[in-house]
C-alpha positions in Angstrom: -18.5 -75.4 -123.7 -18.3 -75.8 -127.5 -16.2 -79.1 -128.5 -14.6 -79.7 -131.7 -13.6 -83.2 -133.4 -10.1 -82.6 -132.2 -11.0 -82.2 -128.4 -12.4 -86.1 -128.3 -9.5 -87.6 -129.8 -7.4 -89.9 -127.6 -3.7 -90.1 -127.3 -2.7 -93.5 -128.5 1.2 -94.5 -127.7 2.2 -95.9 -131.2 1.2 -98.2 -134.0 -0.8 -101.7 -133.0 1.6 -104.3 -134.6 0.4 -107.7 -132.3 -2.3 -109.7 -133.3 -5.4 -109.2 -131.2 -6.7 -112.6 -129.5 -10.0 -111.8 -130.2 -9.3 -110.7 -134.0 -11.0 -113.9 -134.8 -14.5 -113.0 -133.5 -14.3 -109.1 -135.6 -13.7 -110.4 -139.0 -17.5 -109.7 -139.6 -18.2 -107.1 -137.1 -20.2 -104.2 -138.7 -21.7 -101.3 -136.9 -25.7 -101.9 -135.9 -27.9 -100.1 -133.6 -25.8 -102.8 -130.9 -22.5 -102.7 -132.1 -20.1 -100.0 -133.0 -17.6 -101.4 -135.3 -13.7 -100.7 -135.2 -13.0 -97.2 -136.9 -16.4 -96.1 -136.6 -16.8 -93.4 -134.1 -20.0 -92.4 -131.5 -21.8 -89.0 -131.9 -21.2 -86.6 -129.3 -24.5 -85.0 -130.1 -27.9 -86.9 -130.9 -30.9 -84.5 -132.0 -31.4 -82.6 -135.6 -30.9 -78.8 -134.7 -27.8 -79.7 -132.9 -25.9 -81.4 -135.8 -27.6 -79.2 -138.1 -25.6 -76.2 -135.6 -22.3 -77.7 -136.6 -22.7 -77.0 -140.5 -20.2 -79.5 -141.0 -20.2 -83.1 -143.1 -20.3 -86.1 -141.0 -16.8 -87.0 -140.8 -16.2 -83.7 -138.8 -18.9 -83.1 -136.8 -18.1 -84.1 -133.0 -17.4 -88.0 -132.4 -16.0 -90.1 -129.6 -13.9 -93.0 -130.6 -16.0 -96.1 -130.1 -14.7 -98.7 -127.4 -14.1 -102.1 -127.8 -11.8 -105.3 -129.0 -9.5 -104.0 -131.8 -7.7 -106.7 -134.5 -4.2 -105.2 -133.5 -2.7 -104.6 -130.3 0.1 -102.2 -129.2 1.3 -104.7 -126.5 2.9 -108.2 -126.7 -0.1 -109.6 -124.1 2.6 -112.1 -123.0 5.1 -109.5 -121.7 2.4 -107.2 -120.2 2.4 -106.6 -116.3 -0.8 -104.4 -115.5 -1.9 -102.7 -112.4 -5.0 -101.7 -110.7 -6.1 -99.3 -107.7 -9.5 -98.1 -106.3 -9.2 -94.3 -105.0 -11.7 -92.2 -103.9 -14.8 -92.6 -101.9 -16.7 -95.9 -101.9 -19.2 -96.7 -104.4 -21.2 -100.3 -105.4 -19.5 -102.2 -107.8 -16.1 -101.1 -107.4 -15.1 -105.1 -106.4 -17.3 -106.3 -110.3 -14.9 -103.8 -112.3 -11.8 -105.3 -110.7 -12.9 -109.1 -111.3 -14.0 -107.8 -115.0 -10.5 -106.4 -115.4 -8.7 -109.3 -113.9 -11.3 -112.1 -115.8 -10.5 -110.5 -119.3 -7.0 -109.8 -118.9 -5.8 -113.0 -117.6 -8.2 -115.7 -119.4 -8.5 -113.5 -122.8 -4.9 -112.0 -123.1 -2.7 -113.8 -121.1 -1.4 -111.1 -119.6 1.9 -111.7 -117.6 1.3 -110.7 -114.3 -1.6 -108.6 -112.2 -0.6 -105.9 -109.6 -2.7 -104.7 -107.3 -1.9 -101.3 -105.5 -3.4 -101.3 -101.8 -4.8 -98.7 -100.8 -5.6 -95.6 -103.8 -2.9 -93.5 -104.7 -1.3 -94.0 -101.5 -0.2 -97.3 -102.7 1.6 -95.7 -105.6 4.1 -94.1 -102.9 8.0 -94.9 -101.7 6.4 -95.8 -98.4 3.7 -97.7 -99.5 5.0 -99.4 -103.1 5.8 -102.8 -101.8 2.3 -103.8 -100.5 0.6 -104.8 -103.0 -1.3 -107.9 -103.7 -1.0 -110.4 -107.4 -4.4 -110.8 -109.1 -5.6 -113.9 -110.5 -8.8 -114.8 -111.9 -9.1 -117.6 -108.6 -8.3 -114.6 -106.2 -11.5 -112.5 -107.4 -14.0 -115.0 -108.5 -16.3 -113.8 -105.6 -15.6 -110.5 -104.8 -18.5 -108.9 -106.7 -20.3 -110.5 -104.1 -18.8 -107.9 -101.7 -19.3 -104.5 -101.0 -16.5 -102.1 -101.0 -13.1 -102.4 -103.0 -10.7 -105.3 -101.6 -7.8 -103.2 -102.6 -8.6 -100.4 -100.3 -9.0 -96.8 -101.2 -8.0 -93.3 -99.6 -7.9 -89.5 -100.3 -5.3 -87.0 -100.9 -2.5 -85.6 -103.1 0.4 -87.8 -104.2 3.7 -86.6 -106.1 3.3 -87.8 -109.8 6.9 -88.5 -110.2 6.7 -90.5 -107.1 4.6 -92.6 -108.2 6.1 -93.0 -111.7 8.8 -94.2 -109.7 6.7 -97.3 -108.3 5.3 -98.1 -111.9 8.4 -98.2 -113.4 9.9 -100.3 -110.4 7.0 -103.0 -110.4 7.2 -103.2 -114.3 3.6 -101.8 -114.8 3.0 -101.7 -118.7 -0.9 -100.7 -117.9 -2.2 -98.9 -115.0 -5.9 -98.9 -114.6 -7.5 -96.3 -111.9 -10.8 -96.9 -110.6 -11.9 -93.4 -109.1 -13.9 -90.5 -108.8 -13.4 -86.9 -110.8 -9.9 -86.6 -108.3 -8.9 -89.7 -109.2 -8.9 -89.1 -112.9 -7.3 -85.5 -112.4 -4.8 -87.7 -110.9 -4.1 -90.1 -113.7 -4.3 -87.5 -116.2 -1.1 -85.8 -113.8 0.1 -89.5 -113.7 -0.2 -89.8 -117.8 1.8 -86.4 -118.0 4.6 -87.6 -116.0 5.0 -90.8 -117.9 4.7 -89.0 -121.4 7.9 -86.2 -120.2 9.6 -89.3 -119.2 9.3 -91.0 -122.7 8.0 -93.9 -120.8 5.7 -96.4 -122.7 2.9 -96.8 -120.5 -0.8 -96.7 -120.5 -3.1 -95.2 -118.2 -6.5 -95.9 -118.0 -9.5 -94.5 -116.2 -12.6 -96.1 -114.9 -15.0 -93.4 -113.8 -17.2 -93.7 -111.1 -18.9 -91.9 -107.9 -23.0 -92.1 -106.7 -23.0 -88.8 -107.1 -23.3 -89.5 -110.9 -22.0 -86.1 -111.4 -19.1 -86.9 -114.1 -19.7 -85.5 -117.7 -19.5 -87.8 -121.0 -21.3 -90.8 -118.9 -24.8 -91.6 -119.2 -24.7 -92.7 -115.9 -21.5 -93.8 -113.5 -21.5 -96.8 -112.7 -22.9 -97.7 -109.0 -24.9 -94.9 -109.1 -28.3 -97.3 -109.4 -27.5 -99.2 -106.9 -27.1 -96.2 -104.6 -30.4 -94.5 -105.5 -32.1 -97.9 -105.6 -30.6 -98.3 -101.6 -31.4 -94.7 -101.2 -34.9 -95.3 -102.1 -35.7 -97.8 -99.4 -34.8 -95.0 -96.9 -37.5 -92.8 -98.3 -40.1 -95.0 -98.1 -39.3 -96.0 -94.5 -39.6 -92.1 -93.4 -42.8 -91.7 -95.1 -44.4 -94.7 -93.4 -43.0 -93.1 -90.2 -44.4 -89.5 -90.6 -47.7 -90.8 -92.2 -48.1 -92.5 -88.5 -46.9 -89.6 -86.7 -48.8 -86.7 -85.1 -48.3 -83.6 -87.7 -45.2 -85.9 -88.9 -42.4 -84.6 -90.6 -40.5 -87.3 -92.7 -36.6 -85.5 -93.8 -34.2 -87.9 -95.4 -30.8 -86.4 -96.3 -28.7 -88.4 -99.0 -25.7 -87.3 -100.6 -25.3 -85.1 -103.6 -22.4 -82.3 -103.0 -23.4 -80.8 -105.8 -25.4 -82.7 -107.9 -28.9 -83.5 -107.3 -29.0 -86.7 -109.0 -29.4 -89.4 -106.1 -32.3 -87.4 -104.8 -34.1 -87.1 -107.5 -33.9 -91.0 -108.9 -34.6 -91.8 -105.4 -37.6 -89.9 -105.1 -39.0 -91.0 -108.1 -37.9 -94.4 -107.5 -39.6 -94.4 -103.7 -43.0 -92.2 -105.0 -43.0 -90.7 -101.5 -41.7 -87.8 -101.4 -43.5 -84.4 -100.9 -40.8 -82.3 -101.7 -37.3 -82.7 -103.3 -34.4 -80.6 -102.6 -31.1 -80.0 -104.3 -28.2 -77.9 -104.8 -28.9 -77.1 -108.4 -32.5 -75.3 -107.0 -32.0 -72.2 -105.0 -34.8 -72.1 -102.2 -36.4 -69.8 -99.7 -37.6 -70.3 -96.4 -39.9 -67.6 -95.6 -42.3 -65.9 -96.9 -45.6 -66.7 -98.6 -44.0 -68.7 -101.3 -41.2 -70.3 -99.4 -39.8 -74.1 -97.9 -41.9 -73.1 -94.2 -45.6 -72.1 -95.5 -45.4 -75.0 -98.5 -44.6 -77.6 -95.3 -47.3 -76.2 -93.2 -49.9 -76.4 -95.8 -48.9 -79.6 -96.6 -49.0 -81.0 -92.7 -52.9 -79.1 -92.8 -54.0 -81.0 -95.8 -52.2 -84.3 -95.5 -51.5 -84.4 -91.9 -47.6 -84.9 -93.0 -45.0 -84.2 -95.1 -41.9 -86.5 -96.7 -38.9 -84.0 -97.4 -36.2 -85.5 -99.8 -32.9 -83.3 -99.1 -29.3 -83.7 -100.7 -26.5 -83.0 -98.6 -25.2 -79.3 -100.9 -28.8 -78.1 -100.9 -29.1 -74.5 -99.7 -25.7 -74.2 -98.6 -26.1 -70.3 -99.2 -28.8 -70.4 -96.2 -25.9 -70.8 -93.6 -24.2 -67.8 -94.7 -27.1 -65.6 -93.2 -27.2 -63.6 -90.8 -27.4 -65.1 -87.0 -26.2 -68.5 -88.7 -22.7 -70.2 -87.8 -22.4 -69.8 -91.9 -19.4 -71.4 -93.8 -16.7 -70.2 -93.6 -13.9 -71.9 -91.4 -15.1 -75.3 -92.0 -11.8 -76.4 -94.2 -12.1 -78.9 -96.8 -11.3 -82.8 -96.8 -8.6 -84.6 -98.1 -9.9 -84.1 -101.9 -9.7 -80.5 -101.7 -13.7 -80.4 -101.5 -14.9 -77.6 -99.2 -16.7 -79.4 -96.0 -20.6 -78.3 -96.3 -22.6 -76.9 -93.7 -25.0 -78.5 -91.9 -28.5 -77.9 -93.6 -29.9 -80.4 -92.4 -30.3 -78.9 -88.7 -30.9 -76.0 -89.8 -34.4 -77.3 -91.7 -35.1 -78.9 -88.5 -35.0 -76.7 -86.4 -36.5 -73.8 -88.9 -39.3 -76.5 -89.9 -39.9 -77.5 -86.0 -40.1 -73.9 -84.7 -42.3 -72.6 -87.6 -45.3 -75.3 -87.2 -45.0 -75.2 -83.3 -45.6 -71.2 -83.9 -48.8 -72.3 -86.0 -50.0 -74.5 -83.6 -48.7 -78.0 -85.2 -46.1 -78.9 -83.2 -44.1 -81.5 -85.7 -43.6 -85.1 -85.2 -39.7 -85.1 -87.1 -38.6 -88.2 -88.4 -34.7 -88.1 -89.8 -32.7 -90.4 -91.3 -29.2 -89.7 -92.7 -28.3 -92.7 -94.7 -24.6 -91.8 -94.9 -22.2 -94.1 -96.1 -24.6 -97.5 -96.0 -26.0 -96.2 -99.4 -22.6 -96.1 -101.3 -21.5 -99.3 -99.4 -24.1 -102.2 -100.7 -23.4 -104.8 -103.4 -23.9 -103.8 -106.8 -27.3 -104.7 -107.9 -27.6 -106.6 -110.9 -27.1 -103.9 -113.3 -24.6 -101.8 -112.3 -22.7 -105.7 -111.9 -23.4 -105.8 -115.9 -22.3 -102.2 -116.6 -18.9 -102.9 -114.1 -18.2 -105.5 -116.5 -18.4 -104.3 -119.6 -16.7 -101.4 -118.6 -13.9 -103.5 -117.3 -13.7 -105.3 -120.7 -13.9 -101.8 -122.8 -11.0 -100.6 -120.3 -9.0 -103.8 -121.1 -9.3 -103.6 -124.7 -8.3 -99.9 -124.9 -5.2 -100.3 -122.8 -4.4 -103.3 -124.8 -4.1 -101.6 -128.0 -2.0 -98.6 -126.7 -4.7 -95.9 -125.5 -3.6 -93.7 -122.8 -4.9 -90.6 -120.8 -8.4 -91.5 -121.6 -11.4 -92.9 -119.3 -14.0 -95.4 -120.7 -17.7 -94.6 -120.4 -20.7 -95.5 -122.1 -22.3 -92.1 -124.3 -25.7 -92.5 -125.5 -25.9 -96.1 -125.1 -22.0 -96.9 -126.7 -19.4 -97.4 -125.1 -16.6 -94.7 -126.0 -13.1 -93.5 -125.2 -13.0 -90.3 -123.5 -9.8 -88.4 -122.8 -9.5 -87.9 -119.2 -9.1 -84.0 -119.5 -12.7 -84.0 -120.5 -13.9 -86.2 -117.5 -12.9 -83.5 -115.0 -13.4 -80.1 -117.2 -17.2 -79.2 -115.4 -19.7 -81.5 -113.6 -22.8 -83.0 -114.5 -25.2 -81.4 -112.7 -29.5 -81.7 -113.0 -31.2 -79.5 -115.6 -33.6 -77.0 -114.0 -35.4 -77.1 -117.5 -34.4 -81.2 -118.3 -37.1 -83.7 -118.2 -35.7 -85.5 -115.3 -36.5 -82.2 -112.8 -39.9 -82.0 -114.9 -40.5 -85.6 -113.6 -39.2 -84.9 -110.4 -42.2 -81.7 -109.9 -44.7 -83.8 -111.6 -44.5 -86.8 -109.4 -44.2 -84.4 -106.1 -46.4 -81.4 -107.0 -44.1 -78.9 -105.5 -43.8 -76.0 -106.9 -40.9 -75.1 -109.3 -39.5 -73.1 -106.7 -39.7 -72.1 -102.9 -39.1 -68.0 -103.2 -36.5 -68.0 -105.6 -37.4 -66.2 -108.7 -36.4 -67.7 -112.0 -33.7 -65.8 -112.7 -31.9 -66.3 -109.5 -31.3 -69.7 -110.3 -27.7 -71.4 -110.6 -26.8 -72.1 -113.6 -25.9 -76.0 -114.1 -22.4 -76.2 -115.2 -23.5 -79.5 -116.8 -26.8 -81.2 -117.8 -29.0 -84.7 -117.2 
């Protein structure tokens, strides 16, 4: 996917007139390695060859508009009514970005009013329009210190005139959605409607999901807390198989179908023998495949610690004398349900070293949910909040239809058909999986020559 400087610009909805409350504290902003100053933009690209590929002069070579307080606004702040809402699944820190939202707009721009939508999307509905809850700074002052999202979330479809229905009866001049990659397909629909209306109103994603598998992001935001949680898990199984009798240690943690979470989690925990995810195709038999690297292990060791991601070796199901795939649906996103790899290593891995004489101890634990439900550690509470504020800031001075996220280190306005054109998926040749086989000593792969490898739609 080859960008040009006119794919990162952002749609802005006219020309800032109001004076900015901050303006005072820009008058001698300049751009510094920690501060990108108004007007200067953020480089989509950071090493020498790959400017060098563009053959271009600076001005034009590919550059996201920097984030941040501007000295004009589009909106009178006193005549502004904004709205939040959480959709999607859970994730740590969704609570800080609310409060961070709330906190700037209220005590820095004196915004009129506060809506909050109950509920995702659903809120956003004829049926569902009226509950909604105001937002003060009082109201969230300790929320962060919560889990979850205290406006609710869901799943699903909504009609985008519908909703522009319920933003245009409540007022809302701003609309800021908190939410995965369907959540910002859905404000980009949202930000359509409004625009073939003529309406004058902003809408602003905040990325996030544990999977940390939206582009344009160094990292979404919750997603340390997640692998930091996941870790704990790891190091718990391998303490139980290290005790066990020929003890097999299998965590599965979530990663659809990016690897991420399992890989900062095993590198975090230092435990793990082996690291699976859907990014690296494996085999299970065979000299070189899953079974004979776990039995060898068990001889040497006397256990093994197997780190697993919930879309790894999905294409194992579909052979033959499996139940396979197909008929399992998809959720309420649209994502198709995965199979169930998970049983099917244990009972592959448990009837293998029982036919070599070893019968396993297995140890499992699924984590689930309880890693995407914790309290945001203290730096993803940091990163919620300077999110929050870029969001703020950017909505205040008229951008629409783009998501804020922090790009090599800056914070930067993305437009939101960017945020959902591919995922970010590991790097079979990055540095991060290079860590990942140094720290565990497996092999690069299980069976699965090189060039039968999946190709990463997106890279670490």
């Amino acid at each position: 996917m080859t960008l040009q400087l006119d794919d990162l610009r952002v749609r802005r909805l006219g020309e800032c007139r109001y004076d900015s409350p901050l303006s005072e504290m820009l008058t001698t902003k300049q751009t510094s390695p920690h501060y990108v100053a108004e007007g200067d933009r953020v480089l989509l690209e950071d090493t020498v060859s790959m400017l060098a590929g563009h053959d271009l002069p600076p001005e034009q070579v590919p550059s996201f508009e920097a984030a941040g307080p501007r000295r004009k606004v589009y909106f009178d702040p006193s005549s502004v009514t904004a709205g939040i809402l959480t959709c999607g699944g859970l994730c740590p820190g969704l609570n800080n970005v609310i409060r961070g939202l709330v906190q700037e707009l209220a005590v820095h721009y004196k915004v009129k009013r506060i809506v909050g939508f109950r509920n995702g999307l659903r809120g956003l509905t004829a049926e569902y329009r009226d509950d909604t809850v105001e937002l003060t700074p009082e109201h969230v002052r300790d929320i962060h210190n919560a889990g979850g999202t205290i406006l609710g979330s869901s799943r699903g479809n909504q009609d985008p005139d519908e909703m522009v229905d319920s933003l245009v009866e409540h007022g809302i001049d701003v609309l800021f959605v908190i939410g995965g990659d369907g959540g910002m397909r859905a404000a980009t629909c949202l930000s359509k409607a409004i625009e073939a209306r003529g309406l004058d109103i902003a809408v602003l994603g905040v990325p996030k999901t544990i999977d940390n598998d939206l582009p344009f992001t160094d990292q979404s935001f919750g997603f340390q807390s997640a692998f930091a949680s996941a870790m704990d898990f790891i190091s718990s199984v391998s303490v139980e198989a290290a005790a066990s009798p020929n003890g097999v240690g299998l965590v599965k943690l979530m990663g659809r179908h990016s690897g991420f979470i399992a890989a900062y989690a095993a590198l975090a925990a230092n435990g793990a023998d082996i690291v699976l995810i859907p990014e690296i195709p494996f085999a299970l038999d065979g000299p070189d495949g899953l079974l004979a690297y776990v039995e060898h292990h068990v001889r040497e060791k006397g256990f093994v610690v197997i780190v697993l991601a919930e879309g790894a070796g999905q294409d194992l199901l579909d052979e033959p004398g499996l139940p396979g795939r197909d008929g399992l649906g998809t959720d309420a996103s649209g994502n198709v349900k995965l199979g169930r790899i998970d049983d099917l290593l244990k009972q592959r891995i448990t009837d293998h070293l029982t036919a070599v004489g070893l019968a396993p101890t297995m140890r499992y634990i699924d984590p689930s949910y309880s890693i995407r439900s914790v309290v945001a550690n203290a730096y993803d509470s940091v990163y919620c909040l300077r999110l929050a504020h870029a969001a703020a800031h950017a909505a205040m001075a008229g951008r629409t239809e783009i998501a804020v996220a922090r790009w090599r280190r800056r914070f930067v306005h993305v437009p939101l058909s960017l945020m959902t054109s591919r995922r970010n998926r590991v790097d079979p040749d990055g540095d991060l999986w290079m860590s990942v086989l140094e720290t565990t000593c497996q092999p690069a792969e299980f069976g699965v020559p090189r060039e039968r490898r999946r190709t990463p739609a997106g890279f670490c």
